[in-house]
C-alpha positions in Angstrom: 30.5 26.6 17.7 27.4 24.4 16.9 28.2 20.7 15.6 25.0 19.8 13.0 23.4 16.9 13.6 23.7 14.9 10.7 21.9 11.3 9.5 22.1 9.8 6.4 21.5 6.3 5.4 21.4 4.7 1.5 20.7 1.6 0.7 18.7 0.1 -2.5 16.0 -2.9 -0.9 17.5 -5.4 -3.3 21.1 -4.8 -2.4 20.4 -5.1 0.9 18.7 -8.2 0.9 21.8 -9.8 -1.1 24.2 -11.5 0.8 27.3 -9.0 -0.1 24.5 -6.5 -0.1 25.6 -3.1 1.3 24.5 0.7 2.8 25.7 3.4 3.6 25.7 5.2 6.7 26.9 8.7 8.0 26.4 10.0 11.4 27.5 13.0 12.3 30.0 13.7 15.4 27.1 15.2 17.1 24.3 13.7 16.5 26.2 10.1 17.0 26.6 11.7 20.7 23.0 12.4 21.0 21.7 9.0 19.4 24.5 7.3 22.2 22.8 9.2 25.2 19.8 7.1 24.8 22.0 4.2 23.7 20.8 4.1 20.1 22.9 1.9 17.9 22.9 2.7 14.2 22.9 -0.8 13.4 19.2 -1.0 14.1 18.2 1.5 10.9 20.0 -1.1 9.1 17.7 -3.8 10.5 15.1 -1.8 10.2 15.5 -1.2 6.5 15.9 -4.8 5.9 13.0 -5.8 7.3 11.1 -3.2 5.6 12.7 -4.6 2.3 12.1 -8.1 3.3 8.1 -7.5 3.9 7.9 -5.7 0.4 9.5 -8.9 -1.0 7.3 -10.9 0.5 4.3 -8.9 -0.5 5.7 -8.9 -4.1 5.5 -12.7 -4.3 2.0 -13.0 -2.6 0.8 -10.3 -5.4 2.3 -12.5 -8.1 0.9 -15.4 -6.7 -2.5 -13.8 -6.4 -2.0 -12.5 -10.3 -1.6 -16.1 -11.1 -4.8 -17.1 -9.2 -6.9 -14.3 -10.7 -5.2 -15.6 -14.5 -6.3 -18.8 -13.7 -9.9 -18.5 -12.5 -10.4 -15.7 -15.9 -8.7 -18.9 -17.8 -11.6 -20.9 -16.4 -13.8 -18.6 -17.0 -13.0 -18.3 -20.4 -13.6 -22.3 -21.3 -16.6 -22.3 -19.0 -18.3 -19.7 -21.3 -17.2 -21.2 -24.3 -18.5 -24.6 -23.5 -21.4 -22.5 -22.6 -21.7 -21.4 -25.9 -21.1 -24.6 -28.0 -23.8 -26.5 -25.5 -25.8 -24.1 -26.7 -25.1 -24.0 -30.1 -25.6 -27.8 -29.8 -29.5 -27.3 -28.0 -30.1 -24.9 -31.3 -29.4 -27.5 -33.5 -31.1 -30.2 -31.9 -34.3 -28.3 -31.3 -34.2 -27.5 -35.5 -33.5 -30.9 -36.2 -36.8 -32.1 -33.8 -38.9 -29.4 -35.5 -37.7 -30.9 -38.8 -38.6 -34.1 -37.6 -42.1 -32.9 -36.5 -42.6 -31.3 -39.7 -42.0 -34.6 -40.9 -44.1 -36.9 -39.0 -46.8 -34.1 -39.3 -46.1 -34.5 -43.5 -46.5 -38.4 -43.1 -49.8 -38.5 -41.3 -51.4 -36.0 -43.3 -50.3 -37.2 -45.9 -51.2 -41.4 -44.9 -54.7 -40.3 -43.8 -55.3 -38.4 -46.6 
């Protein structure tokens, strides 16, 4: 009779990373024999997982971190072109108001040499 070689590991990333965090393994009879011949210790898929885990994590934070960046430079953005705006809405008005004004002068020395 043929034993079946059997692996199964379960474990949720954030559970593992916990402190009382917790998988579960199952190794079959057999293939526990076969992974012992080349002096494989199931432990390591454990390790390996939470690493694994511990580099999404980590890649997690340094997306959020980016997002904030990115949030921050369209923040900027954002007052940059609206002080772009109102500067100028501010060169409109002055440039009316000169054109008044040389409207003006142009109205008073017609008007004095006349």
């Amino acid at each position: 009779m043929t034993r079946p070689y059997i692996f199964i590991y379960i474990a949720r990333p954030e559970s593992i990373l916990a402190r009382n965090g917790r998988a579960v393994i199952y190794i079959s009879p057999g293939m526990l024999e076969a992974l012992q011949l080349k002096s494989w210790n199931p432990d390591e898929i454990h390790q390996m997982a939470k690493e694994h885990a511990q580099q999404q994590v980590l890649n997690a934070r340094e997306i959020s971190k980016l997002n904030r960046q990115v949030k921050e430079v369209q923040a900027e953005k954002e007052q940059t072109e609206r002080e772009r705006q109102e500067g100028a809405r501010l060169l409109e008005a002055e440039r009316r108001r000169c054109r008044a004004l040389e409207e003006q002068l142009a109205q008073y020395l017609n008007n004095g040499l006349a």
